[in-house]
C-alpha positions as CSV (number, residue, x, y, z in Angstrom):
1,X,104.8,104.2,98.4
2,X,102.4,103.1,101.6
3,X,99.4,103.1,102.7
4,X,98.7,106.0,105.5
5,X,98.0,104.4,109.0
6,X,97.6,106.0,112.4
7,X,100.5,104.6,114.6
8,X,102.3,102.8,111.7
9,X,105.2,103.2,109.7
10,X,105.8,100.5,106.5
11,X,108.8,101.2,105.7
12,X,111.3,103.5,103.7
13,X,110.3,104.5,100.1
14,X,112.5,107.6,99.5
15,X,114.4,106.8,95.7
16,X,117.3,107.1,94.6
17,X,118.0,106.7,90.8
18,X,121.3,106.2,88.6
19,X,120.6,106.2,84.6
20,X,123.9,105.0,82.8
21,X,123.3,105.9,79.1
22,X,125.8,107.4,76.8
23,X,123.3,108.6,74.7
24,X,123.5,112.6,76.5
25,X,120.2,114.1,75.2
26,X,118.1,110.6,76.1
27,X,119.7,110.6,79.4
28,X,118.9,113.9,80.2
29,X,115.8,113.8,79.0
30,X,115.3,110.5,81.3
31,X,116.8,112.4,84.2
32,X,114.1,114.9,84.0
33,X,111.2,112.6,83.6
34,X,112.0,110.8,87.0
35,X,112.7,113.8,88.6
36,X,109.2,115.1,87.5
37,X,108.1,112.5,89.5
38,X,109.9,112.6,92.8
39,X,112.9,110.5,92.2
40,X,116.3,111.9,92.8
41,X,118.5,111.0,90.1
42,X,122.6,110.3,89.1
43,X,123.4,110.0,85.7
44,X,126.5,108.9,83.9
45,X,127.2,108.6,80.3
46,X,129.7,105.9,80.3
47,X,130.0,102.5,81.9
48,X,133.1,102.6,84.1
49,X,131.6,105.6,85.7
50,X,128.5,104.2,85.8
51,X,129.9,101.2,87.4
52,X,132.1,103.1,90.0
53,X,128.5,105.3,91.0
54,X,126.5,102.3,91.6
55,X,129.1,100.6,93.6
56,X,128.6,103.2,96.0
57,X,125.3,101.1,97.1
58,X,122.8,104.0,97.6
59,X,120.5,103.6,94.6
60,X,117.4,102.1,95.2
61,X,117.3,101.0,91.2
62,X,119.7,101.5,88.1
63,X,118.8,102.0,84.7
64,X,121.7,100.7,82.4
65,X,122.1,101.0,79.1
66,X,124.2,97.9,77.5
67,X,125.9,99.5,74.5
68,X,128.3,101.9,76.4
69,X,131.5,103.2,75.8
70,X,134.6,102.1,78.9
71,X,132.2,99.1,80.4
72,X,129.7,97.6,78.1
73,X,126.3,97.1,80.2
74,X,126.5,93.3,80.5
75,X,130.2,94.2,81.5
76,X,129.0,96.6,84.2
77,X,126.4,94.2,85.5
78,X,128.3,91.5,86.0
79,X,130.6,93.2,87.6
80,X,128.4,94.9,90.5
81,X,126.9,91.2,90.9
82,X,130.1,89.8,91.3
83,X,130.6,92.8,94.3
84,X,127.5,91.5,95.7
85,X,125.6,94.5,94.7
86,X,121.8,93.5,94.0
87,X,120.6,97.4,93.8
88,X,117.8,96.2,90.6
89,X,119.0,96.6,87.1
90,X,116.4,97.7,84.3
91,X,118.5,97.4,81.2
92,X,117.3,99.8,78.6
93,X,118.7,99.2,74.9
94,X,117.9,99.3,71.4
95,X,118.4,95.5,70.8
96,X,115.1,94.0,70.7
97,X,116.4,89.8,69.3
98,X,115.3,87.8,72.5
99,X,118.7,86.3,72.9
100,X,120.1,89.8,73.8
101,X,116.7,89.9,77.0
102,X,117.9,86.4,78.0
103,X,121.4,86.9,78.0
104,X,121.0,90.5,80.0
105,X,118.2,88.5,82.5
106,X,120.7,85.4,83.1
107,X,123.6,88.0,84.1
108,X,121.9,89.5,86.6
109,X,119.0,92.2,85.4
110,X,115.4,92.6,87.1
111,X,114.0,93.9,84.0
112,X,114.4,94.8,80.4
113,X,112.9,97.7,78.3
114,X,114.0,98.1,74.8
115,X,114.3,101.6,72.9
116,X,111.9,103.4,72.0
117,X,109.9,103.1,75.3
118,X,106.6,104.7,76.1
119,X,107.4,106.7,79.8
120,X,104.4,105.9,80.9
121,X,105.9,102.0,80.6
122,X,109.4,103.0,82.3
123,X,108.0,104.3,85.4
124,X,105.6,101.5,85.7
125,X,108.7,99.1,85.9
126,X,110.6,101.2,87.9
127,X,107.5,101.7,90.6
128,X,108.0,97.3,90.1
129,X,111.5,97.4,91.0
130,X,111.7,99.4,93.7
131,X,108.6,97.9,95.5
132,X,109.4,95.4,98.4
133,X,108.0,92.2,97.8
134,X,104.1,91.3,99.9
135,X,103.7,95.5,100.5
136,X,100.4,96.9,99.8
137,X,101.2,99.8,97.5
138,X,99.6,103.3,97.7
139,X,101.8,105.4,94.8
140,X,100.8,109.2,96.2
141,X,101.0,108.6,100.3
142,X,102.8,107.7,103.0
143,X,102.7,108.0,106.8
144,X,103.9,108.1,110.3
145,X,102.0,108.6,113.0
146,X,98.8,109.9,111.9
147,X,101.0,112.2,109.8
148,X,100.4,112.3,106.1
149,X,103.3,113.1,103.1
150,X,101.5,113.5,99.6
151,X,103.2,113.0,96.9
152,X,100.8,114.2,94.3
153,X,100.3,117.7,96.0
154,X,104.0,117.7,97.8
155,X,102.1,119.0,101.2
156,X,102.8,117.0,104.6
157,X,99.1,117.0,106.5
158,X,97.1,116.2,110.2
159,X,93.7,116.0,110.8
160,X,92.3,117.7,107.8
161,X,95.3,120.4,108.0
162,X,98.0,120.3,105.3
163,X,100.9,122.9,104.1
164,X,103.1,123.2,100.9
165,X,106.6,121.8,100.9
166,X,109.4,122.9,98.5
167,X,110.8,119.7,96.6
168,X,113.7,119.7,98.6
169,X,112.1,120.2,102.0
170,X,109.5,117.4,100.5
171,X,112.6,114.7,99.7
172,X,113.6,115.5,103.3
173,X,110.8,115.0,105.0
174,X,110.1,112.1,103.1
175,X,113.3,110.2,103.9
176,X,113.2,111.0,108.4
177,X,109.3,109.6,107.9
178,X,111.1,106.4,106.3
179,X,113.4,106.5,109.1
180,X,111.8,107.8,112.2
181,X,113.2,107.5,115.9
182,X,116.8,107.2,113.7
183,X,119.5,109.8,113.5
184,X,120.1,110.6,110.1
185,X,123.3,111.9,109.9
186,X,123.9,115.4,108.1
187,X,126.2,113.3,105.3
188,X,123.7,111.1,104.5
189,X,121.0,113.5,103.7
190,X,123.3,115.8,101.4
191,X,124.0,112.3,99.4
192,X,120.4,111.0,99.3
193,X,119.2,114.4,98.3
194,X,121.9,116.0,96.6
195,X,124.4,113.4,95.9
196,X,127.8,111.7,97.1
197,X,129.9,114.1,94.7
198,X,127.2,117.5,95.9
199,X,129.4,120.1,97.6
200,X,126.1,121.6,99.6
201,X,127.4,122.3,103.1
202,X,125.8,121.4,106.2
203,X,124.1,125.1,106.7
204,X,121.9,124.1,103.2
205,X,120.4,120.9,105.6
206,X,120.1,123.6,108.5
207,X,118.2,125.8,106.7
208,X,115.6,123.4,105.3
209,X,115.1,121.8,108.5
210,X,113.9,125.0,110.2
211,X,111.8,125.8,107.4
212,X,110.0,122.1,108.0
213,X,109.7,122.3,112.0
214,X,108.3,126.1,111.0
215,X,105.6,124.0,108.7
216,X,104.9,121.2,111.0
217,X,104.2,123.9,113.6
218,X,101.3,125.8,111.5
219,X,99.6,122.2,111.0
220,X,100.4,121.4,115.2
221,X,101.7,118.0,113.7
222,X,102.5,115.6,116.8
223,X,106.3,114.9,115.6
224,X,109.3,116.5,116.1
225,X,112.6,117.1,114.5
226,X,115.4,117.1,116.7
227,X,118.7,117.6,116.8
228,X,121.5,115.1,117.6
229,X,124.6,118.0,118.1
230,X,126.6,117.0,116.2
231,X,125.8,114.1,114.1
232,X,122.1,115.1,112.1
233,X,118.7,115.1,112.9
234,X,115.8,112.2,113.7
235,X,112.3,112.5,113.5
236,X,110.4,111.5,116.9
């Protein structure tokens, strides 16, 4: 995440994570340690569905198993880098010979990690991934406009005043402060927040949104949420 400046956005740091790994109990387990810490995650637990999620484009980093059943990791890599998709890969296997981490790096991975990992480790090289290259990094903040989000208390703050968020109203907040003065239409939130295959309604968005202008209120924050009939909401 950024660094909180008055006047200044740097950028968009809401995640988005797909985990391919047949292994279901691992996967699940993996799902539930990045969600512990903010991310929103996809899984599959095959390759060719794996393949057919990340080639939707809106992961901000995918962690791929190589031994898969369909599509074989190197198999499904390949293949998104062949569809010009450069969302990073962190391969995650138990092969540890280096010709296995070469062969993975030269077909298109970011990063390896071999089983068993240490999760302290894994999000430390996801945090790497997912960083834009020359950005100062502050992993608990980010601002716009004198407004503060905080990640490690999931409360939105101004001038000393600050207020709880649910999770959800948090990963909403978060992603029209990495987009302000842009209307965020209502289909892209459910499938940043909920996902492309979530059948949350457009009333779900609604009602969160009036809970956050109700919360930006108490703190007198000098933003807005509006309203673009129609289409979604931008933050001004």
């Amino acid at each position: 995440m950024y660094p909180v400046k008055k006047d200044e956005f740097l950028g968009e740091i809401y995640m988005r994570i797909l985990v391919v790994e047949d292994e279901m109990q691992l996967a699940d387990a993996l799902s539930e340690i990045l969600k512990r810490n903010m991310y929103t995650v996809d899984t599959s637990y095959n390759g060719t569905d794996g393949y057919d999620n990340a080639l939707t484009g809106v992961y901000d980093c995918i962690i791929l198993d190589i031994m898969l059943p369909g599509m074989n990791g190197i198999e499904v890599l390949k293949a998104l880098r062949r569809e010009k998709i450069s969302t990073p890969v962190l391969l995650l296997t138990a092969r540890s010979e280096i010709e296995d981490k070469i062969n993975g790096l030269d077909c298109g991975a970011d990063d390896y990690l071999t089983k068993p990992f240490v999760t302290g480790e894994l999000l430390a090289r996801v945090r790497a991934l997912t960083r834009r290259k020359g950005e100062i990094v502050d992993e608990t903040r980010m601002g716009y406009n004198g407004l503060e989000l905080n990640k490690n208390t999931c409360s939105v703050m101004w001038e000393g005043n600050d207020v709880k968020l649910s999770l959800k109203e948090y990963q909403i907040m978060e992603l029209l402060m990495s987009n302000p003065h842009q209307i965020l239409p209502k289909e892209r939130i459910i499938e940043k927040i909920w996902g492309y295959e979530s059948d949350v309604e457009y009333n779900n968005i609604e009602v969160y949104i009036s809970f956050l202008r109700k919360k930006l209120s108490v703190i007198s924050a000098p933003v807005q949420i509006k309203t673009a009939r129609g289409i979604g909401y931008s933050l001004e």
